[in-house]
Backbone of each chain as ProteinMPNN parsed JSONL, in Angstrom:
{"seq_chain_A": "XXXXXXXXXXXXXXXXXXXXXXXXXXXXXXXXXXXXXXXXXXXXXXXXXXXXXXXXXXXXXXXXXXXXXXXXXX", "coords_chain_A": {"N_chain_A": [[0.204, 2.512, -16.242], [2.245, 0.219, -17.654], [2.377, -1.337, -20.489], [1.262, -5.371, -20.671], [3.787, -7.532, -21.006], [3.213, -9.531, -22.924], [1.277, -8.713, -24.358], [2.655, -6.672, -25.647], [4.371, -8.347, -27.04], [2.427, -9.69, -28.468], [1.438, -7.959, -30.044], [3.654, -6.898, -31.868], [3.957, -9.227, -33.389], [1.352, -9.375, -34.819], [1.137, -6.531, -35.892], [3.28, -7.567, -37.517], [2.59, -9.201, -39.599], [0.127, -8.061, -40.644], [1.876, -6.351, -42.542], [2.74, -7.865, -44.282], [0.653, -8.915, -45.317], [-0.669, -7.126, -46.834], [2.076, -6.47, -48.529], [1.617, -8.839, -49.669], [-0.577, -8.436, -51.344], [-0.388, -6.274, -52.633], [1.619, -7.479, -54.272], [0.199, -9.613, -55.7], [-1.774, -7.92, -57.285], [0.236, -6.444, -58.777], [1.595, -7.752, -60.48], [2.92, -9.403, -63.128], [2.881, -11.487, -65.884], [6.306, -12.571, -66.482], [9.792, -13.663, -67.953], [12.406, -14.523, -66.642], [15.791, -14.734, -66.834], [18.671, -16.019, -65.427], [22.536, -15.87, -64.903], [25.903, -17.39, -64.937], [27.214, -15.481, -61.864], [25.764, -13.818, -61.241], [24.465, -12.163, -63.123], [21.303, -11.216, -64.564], [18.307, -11.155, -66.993], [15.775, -10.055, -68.525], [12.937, -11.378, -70.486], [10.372, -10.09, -72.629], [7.294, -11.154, -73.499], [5.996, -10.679, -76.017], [9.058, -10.272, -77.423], [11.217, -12.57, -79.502], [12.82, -14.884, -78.263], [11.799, -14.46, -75.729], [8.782, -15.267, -76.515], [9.433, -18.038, -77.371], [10.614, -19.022, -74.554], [8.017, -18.676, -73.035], [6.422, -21.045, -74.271], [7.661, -23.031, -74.228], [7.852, -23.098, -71.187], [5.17, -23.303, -70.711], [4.365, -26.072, -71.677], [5.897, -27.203, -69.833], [4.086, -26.967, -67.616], [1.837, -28.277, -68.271], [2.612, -30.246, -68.484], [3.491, -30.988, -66.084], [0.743, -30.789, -64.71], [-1.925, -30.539, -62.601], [-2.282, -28.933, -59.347], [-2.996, -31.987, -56.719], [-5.628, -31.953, -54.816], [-5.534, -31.767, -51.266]], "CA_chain_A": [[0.717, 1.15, -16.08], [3.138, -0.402, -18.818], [1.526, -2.982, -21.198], [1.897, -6.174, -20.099], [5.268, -8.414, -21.893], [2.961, -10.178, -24.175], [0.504, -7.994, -25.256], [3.725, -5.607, -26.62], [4.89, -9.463, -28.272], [1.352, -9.809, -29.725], [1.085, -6.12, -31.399], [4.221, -6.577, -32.955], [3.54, -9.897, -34.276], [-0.123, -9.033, -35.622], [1.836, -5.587, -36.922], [4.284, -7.622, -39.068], [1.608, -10.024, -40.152], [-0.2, -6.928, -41.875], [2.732, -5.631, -43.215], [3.011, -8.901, -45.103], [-0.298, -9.425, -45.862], [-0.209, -5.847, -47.385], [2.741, -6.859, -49.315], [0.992, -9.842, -50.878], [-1.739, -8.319, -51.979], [0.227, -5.38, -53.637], [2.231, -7.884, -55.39], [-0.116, -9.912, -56.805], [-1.948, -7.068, -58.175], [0.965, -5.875, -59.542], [2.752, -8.926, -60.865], [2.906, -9.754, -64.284], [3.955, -13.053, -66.407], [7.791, -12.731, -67.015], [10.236, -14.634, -68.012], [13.571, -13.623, -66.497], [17.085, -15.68, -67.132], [19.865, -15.513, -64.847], [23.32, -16.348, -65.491], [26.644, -17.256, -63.391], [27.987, -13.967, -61.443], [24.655, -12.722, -60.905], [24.004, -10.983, -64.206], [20.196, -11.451, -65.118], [17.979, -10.583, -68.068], [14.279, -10.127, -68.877], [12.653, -10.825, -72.076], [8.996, -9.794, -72.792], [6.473, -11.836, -74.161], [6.539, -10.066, -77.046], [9.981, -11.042, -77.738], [11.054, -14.002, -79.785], [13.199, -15.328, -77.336], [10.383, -14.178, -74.509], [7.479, -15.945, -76.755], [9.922, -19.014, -77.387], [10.456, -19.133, -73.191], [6.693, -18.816, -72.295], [5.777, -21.64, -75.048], [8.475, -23.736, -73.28], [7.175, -23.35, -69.719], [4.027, -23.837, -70.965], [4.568, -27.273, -72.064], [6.312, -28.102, -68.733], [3.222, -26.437, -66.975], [0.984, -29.291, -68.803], [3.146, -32.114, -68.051], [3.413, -30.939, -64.006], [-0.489, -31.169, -64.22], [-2.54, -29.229, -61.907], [-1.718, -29.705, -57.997], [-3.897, -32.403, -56.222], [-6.421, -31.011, -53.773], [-5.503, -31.874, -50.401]], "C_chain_A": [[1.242, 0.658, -17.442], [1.995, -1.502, -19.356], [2.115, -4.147, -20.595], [2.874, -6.772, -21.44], [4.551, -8.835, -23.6], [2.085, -9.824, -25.046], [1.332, -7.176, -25.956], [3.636, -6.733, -27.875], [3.943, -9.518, -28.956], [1.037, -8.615, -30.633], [1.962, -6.196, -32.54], [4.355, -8.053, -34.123], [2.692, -9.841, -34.967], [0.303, -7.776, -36.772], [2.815, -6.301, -38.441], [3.36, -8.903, -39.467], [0.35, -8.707, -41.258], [0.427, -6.359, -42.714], [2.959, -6.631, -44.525], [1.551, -9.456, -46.17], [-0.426, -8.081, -47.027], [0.6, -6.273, -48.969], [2.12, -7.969, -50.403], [0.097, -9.335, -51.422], [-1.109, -7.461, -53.091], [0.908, -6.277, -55.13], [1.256, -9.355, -56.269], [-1.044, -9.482, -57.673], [-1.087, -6.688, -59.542], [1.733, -7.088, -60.294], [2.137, -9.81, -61.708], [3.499, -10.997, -65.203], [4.984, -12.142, -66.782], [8.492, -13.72, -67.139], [11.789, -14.034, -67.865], [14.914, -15.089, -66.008], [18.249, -15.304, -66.081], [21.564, -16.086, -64.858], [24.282, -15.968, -64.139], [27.232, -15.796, -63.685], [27.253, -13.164, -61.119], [23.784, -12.062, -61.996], [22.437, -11.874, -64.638], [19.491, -11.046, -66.188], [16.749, -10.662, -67.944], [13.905, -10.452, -70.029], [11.269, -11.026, -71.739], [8.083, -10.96, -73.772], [5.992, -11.893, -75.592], [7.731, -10.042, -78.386], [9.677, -12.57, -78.358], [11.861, -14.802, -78.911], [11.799, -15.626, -75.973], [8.957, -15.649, -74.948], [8.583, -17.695, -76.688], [9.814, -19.82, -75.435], [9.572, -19.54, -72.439], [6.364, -20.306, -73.087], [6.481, -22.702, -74.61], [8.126, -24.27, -72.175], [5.675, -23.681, -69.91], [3.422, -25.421, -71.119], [4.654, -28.063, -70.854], [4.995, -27.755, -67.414], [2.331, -27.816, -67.255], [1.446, -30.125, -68.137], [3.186, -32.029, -66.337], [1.878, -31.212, -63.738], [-0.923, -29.794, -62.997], [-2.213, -30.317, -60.364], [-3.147, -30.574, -57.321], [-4.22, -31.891, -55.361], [-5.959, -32.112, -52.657], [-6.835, -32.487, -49.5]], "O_chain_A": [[0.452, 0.773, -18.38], [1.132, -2.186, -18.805], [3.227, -4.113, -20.068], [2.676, -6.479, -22.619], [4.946, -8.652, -24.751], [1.943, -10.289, -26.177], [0.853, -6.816, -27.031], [3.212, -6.562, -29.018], [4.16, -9.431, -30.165], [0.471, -8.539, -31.723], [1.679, -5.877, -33.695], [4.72, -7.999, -35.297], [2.98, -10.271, -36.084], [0.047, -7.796, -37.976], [2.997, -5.936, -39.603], [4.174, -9.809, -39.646], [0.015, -8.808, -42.438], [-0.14, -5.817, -43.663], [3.309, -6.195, -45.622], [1.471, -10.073, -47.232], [-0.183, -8.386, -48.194], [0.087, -6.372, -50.083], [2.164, -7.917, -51.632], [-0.185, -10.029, -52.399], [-1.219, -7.774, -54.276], [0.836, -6.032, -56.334], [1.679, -9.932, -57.271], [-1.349, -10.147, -58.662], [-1.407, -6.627, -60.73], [2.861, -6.718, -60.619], [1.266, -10.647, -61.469], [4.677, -11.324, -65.062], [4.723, -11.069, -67.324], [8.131, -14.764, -66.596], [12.315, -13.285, -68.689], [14.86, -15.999, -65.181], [18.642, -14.137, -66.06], [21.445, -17.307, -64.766], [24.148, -15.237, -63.158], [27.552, -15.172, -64.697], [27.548, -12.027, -60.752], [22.677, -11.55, -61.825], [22.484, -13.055, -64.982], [20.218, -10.189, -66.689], [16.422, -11.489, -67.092], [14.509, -9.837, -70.908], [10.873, -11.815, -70.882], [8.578, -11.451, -74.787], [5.667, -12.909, -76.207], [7.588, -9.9, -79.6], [8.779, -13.383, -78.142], [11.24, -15.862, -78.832], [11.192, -16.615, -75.562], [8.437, -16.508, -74.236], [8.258, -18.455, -75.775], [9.16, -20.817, -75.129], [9.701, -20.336, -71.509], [5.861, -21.004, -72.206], [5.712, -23.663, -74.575], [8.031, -25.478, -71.957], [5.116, -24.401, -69.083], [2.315, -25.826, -70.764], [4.018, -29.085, -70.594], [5.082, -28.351, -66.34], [2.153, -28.474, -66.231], [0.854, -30.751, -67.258], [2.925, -32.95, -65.562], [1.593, -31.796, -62.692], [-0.456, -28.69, -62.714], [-2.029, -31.522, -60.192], [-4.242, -30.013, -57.351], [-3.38, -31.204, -54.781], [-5.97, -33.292, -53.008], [-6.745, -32.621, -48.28]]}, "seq_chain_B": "XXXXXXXXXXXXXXXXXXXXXXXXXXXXXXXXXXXXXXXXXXXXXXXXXXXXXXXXXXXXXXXXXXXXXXXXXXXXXXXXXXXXXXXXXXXXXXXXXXXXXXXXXXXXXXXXXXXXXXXXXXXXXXXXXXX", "coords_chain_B": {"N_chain_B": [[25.707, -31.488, -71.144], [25.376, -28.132, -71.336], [27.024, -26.778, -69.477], [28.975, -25.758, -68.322], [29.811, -26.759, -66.116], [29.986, -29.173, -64.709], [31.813, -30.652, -63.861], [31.906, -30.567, -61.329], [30.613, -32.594, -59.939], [30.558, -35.847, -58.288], [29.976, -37.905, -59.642], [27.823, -39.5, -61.446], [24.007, -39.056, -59.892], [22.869, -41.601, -58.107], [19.276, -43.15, -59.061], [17.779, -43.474, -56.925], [18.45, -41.74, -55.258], [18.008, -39.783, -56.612], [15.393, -39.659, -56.812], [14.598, -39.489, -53.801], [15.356, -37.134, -53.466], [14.2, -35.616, -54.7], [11.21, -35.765, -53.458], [12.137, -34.925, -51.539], [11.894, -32.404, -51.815], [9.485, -31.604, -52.523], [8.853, -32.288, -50.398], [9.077, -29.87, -48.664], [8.42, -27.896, -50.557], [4.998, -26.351, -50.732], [4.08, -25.26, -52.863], [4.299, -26.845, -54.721], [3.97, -28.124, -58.297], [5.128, -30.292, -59.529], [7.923, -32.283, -60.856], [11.323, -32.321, -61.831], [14.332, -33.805, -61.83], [17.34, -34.194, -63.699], [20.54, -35.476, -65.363], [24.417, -35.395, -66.056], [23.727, -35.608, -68.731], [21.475, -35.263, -69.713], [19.751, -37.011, -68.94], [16.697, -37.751, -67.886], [16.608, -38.576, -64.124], [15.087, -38.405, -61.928], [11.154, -37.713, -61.914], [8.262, -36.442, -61.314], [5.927, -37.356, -62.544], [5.763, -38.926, -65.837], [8.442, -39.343, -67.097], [9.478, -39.063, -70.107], [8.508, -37.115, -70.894], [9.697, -35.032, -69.265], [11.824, -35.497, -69.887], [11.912, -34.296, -72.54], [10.442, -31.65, -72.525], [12.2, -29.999, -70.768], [14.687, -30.325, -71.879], [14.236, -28.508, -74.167], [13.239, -26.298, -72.92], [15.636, -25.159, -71.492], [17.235, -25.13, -74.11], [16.309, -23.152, -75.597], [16.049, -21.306, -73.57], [19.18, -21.051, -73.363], [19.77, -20.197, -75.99], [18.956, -17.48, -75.908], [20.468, -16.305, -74.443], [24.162, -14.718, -74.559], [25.544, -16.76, -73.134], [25.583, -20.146, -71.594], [22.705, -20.452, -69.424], [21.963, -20.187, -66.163], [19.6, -20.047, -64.045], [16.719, -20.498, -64.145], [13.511, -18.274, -64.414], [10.286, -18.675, -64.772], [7.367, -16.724, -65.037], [3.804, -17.588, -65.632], [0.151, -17.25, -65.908], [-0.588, -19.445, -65.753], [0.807, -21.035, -64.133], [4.291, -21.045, -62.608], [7.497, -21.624, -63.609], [10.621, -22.98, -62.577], [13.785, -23.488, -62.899], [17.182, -24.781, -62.401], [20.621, -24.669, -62.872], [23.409, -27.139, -61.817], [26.725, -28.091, -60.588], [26.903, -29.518, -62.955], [24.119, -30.898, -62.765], [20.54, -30.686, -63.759], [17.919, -28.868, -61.468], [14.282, -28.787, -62.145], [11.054, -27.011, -61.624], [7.612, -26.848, -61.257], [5.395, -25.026, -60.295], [2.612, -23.34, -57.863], [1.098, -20.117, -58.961], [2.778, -17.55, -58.118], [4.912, -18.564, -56.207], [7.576, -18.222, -53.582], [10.04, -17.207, -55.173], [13.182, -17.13, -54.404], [13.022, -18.614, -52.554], [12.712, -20.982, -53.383], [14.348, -21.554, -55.309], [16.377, -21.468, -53.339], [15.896, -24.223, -52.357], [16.163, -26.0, -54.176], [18.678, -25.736, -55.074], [19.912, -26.379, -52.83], [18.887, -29.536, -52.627], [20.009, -30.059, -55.253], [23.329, -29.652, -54.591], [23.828, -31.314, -52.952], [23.073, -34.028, -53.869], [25.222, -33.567, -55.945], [26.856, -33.921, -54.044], [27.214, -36.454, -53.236], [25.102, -37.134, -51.542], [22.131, -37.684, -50.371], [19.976, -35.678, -51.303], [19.2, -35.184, -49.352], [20.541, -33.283, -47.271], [20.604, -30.972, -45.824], [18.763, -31.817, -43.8], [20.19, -33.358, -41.858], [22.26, -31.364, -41.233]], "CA_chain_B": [[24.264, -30.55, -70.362], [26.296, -27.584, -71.448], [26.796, -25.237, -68.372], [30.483, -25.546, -68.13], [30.455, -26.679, -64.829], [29.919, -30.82, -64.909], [33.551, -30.849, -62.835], [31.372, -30.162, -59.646], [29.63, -33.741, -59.821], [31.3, -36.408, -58.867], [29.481, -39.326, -60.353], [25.921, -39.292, -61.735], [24.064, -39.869, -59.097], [21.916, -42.554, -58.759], [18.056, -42.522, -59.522], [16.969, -43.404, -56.102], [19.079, -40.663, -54.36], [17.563, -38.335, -57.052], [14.05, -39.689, -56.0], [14.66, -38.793, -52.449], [15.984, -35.555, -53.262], [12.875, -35.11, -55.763], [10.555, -35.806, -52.492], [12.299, -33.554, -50.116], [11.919, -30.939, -52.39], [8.113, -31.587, -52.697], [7.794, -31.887, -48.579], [9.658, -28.393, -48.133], [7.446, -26.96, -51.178], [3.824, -26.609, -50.49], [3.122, -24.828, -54.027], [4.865, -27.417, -56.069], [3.146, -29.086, -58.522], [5.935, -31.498, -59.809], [9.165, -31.222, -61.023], [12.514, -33.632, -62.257], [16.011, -33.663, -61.387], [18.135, -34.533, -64.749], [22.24, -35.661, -64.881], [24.666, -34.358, -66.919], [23.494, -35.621, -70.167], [19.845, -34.209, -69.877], [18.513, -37.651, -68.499], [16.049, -37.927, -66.054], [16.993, -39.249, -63.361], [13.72, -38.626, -60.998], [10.687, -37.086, -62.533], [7.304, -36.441, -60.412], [5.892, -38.15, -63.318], [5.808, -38.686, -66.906], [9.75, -38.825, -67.346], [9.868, -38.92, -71.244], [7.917, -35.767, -71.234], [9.883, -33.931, -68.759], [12.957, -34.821, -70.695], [11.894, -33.356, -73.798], [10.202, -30.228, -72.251], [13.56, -29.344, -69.668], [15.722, -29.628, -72.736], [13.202, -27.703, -75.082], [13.481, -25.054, -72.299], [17.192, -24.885, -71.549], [18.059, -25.018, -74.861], [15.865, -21.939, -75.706], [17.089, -19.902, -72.627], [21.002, -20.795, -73.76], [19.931, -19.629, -77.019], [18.387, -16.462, -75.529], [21.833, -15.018, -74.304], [25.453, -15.106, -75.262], [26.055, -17.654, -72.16], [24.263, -20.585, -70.558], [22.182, -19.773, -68.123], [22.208, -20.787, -64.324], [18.546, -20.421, -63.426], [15.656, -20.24, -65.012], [12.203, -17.974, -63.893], [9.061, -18.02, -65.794], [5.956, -16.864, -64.234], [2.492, -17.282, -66.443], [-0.906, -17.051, -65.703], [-1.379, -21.027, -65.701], [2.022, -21.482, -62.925], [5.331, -20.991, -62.348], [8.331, -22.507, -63.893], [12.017, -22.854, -62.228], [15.001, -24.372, -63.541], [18.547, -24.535, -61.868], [21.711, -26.19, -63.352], [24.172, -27.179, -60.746], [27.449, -29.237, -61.06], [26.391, -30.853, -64.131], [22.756, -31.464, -62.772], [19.742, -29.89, -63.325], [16.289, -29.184, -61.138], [13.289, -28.354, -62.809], [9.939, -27.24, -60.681], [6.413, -26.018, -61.509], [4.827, -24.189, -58.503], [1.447, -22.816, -58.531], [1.319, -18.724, -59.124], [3.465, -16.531, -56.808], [5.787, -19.294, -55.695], [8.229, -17.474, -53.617], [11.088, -17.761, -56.084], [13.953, -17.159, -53.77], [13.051, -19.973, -51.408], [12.396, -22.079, -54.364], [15.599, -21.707, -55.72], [17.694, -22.331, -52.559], [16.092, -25.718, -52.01], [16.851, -27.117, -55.56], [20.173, -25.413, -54.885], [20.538, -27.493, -51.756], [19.332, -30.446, -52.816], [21.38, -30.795, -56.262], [24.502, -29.267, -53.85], [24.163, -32.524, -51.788], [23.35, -34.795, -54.686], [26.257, -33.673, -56.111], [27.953, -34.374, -52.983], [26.94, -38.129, -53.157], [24.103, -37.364, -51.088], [20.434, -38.633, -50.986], [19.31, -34.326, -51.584], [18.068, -34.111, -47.943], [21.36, -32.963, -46.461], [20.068, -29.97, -44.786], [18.281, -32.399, -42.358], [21.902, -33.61, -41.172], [22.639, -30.084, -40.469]], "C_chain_B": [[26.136, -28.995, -70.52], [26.423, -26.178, -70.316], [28.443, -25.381, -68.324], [31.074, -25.784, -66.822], [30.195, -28.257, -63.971], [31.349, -31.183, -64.137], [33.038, -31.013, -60.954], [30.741, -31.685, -59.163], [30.655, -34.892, -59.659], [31.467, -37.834, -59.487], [27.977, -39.14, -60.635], [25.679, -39.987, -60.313], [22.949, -40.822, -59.189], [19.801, -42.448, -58.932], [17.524, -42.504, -58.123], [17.319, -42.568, -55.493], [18.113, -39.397, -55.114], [15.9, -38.21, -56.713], [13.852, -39.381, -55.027], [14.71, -37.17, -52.555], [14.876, -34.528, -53.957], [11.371, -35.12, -54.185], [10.699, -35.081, -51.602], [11.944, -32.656, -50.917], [10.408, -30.491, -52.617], [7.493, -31.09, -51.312], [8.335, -30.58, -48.806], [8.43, -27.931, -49.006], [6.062, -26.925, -51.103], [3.441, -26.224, -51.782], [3.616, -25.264, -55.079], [4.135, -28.085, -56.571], [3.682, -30.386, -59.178], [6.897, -31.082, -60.602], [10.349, -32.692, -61.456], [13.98, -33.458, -62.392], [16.833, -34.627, -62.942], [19.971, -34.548, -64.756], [22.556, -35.004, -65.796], [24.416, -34.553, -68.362], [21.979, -35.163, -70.653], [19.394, -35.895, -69.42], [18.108, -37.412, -67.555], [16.398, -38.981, -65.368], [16.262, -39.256, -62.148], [12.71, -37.619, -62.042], [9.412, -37.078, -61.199], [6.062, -37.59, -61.497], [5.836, -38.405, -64.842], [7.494, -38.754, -67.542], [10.394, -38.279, -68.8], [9.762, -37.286, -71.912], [9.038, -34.758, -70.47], [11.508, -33.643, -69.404], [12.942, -34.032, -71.745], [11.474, -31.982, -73.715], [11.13, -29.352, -71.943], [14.755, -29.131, -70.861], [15.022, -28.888, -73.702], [13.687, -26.328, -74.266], [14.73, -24.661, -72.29], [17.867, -24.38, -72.474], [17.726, -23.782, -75.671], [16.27, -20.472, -74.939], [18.462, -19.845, -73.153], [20.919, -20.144, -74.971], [19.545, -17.724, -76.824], [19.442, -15.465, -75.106], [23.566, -15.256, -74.919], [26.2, -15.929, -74.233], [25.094, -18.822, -71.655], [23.86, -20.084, -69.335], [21.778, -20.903, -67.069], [20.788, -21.446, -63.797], [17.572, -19.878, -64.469], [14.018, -19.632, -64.263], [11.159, -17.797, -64.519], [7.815, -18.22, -65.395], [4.949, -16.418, -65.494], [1.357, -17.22, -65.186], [-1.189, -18.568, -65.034], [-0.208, -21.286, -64.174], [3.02, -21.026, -63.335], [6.566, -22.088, -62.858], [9.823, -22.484, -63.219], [12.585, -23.785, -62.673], [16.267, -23.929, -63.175], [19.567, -25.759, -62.264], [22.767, -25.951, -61.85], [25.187, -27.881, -60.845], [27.038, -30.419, -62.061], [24.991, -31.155, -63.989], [21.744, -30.135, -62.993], [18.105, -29.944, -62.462], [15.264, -28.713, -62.043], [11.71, -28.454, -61.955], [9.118, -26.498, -61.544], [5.689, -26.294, -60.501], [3.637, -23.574, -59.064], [1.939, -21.056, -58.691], [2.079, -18.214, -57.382], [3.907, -17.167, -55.543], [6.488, -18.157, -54.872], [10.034, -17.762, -54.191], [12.562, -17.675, -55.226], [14.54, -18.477, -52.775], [12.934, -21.109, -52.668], [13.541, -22.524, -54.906], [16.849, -22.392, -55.004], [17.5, -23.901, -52.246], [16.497, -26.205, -52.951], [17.775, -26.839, -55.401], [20.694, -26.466, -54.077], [20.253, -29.033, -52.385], [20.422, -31.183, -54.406], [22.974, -30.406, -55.484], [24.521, -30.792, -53.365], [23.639, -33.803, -52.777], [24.781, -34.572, -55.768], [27.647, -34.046, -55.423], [28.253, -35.884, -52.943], [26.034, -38.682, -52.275], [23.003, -37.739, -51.686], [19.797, -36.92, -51.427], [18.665, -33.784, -50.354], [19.345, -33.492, -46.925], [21.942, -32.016, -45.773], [19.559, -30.775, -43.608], [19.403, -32.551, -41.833], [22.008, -32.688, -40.165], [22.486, -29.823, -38.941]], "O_chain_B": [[27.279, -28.987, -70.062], [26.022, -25.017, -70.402], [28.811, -24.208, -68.263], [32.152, -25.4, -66.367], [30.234, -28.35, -62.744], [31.641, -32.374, -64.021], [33.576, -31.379, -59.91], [30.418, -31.823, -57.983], [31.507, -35.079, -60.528], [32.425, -38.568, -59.733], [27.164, -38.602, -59.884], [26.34, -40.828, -59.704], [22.193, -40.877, -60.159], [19.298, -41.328, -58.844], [16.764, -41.56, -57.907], [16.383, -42.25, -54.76], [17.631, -38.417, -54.547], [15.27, -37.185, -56.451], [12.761, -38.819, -54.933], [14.2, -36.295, -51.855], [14.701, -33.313, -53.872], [10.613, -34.151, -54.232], [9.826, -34.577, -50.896], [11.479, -31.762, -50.209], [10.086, -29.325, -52.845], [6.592, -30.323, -50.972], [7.475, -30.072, -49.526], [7.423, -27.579, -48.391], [5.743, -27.961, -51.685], [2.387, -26.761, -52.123], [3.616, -24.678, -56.162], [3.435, -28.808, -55.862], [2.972, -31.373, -59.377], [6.976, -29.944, -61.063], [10.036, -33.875, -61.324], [14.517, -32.829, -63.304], [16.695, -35.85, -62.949], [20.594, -33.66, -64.175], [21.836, -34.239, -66.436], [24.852, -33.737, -69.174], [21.576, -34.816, -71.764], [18.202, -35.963, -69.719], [18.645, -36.992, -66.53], [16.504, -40.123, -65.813], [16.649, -40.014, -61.258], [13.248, -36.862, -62.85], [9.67, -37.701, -60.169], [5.481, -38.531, -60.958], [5.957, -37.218, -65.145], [7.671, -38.1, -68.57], [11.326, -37.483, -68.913], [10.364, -36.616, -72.751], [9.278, -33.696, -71.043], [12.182, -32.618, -69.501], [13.79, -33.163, -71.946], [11.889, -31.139, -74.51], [11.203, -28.229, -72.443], [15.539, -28.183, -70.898], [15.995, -28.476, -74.334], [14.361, -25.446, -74.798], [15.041, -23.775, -73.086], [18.767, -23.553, -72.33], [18.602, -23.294, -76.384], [16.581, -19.331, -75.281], [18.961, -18.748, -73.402], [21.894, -19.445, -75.246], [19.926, -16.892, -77.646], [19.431, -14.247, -75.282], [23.836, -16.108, -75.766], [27.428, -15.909, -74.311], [23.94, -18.547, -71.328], [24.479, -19.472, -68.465], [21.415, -22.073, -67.187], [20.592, -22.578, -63.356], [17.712, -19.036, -65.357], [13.367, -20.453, -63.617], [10.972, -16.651, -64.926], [7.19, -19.279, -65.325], [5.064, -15.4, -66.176], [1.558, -17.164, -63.972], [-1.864, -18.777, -64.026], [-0.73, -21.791, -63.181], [2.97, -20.503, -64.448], [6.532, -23.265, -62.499], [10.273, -21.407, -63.611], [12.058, -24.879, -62.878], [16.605, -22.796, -63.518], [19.532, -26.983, -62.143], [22.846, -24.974, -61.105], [24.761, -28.882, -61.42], [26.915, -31.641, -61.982], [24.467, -31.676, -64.974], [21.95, -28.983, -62.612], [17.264, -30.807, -62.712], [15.787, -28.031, -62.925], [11.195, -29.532, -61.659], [9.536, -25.703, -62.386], [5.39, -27.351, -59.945], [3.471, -23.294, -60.252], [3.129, -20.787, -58.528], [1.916, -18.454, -56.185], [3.659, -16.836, -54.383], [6.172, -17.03, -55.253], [10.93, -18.388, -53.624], [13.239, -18.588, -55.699], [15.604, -19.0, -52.444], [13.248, -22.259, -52.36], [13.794, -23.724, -55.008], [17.73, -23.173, -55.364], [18.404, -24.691, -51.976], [17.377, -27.041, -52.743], [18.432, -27.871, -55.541], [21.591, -27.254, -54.374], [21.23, -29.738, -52.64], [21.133, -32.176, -54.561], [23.884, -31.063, -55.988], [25.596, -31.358, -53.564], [23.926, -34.851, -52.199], [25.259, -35.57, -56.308], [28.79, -34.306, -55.8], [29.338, -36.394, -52.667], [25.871, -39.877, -52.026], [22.757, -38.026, -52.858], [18.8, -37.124, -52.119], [18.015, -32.763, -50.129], [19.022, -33.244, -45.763], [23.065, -31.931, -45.275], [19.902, -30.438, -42.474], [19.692, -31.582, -41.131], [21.944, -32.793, -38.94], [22.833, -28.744, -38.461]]}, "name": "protein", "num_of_chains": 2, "seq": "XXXXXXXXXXXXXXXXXXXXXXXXXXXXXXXXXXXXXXXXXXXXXXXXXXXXXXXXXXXXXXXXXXXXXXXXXXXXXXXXXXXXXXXXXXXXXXXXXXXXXXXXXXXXXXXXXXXXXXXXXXXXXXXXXXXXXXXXXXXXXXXXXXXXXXXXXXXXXXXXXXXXXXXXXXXXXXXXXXXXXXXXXXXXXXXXXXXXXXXXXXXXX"}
């Protein structure tokens, strides 16, 4: 007997709900402060933290990190 | 506000349009933690709060990224430990957001896109609802 209609629709919703959850986890393992510039036409850049540009960048956002405050709790 | 592209705007717009447009951009974002829409001379013109501060930080930043390449730059991404920073110039205007960690920067980008697109239009910044 065939599955029924909505038990197929619920597998493949629950399937791409792992696939995502998956994904988040990978990336915020993997995912590192950067600081990446992008300019018109597409062309982008990275600079490292390391960098004086990079350290200038982070010490920047940092500032505007303070002044945004931390988010109110709900 | 040196992006080279202040032709796209076609009047500052005004503060309460940029306050609206600073509020939609808060309802759409759930991981914003505040943020300030600036004209083309670097004032603020909405802030979430603090405005003096966010002028001197947004041009502190800007003027560090323009120094950072041999062009101004468009958008701005800088993810730390503490949050997330974005910055987008647009016809003369710019947004400026801080999102908690692992914003998704794509979606983050197109709403400040949209709403400085439709404050540059002479909209209020919500002119996706229209749609």
């Amino acid at each position: 007997m065939p599955p029924k209609p909505h038990r197929v629709l619920l597998d493949r919703v629950s399937g791409y709900a792992d696939e995502a959850a998956a994904y988040m986890r990978r990336r915020r393992v993997s995912r590192q402060p950067f600081a990446r510039l992008y300019y018109p036409g597409g062309r982008a850049g990275d600079h490292a933290g390391d960098s004086l540009a990079g350290g200038e960048l982070f010490v920047a956002a940092g500032r505007l990190i303070e002044v945004a405050g931390k988010r109110p709790k709900p | 506000m040196p992006d080279g592209e202040t032709s796209g705007v076609k009047e500052t717009p005004a503060a309460d349009a940029a306050a609206s447009a600073l509020a939609y951009l808060t309802e759409m974002s759930p991981d914003l933690r505040g943020g300030a829409i600036l004209g083309p001379e670097g004032a603020v013109l909405a802030a979430s709060d603090f405005p003096n501060r966010w002028r001197e930080d947004v041009a502190a930043l800007l003027d560090v990224a323009d120094r950072a390449g041999e062009e101004p730059v468009e958008q701005v991404h800088i993810a730390t430990e503490q949050g997330e920073v974005f910055a987008l110039r647009h016809a003369g205007l710019a947004a400026v957001a801080v999102s908690e960690r692992f914003a998704l920067a794509s979606l983050m980008f197109f709403d400040m896109r949209s709403i400085l697109r439709d404050l540059a239009a002479g909209g209020d910044g919500r002119g996706l609802d229209a749609a």
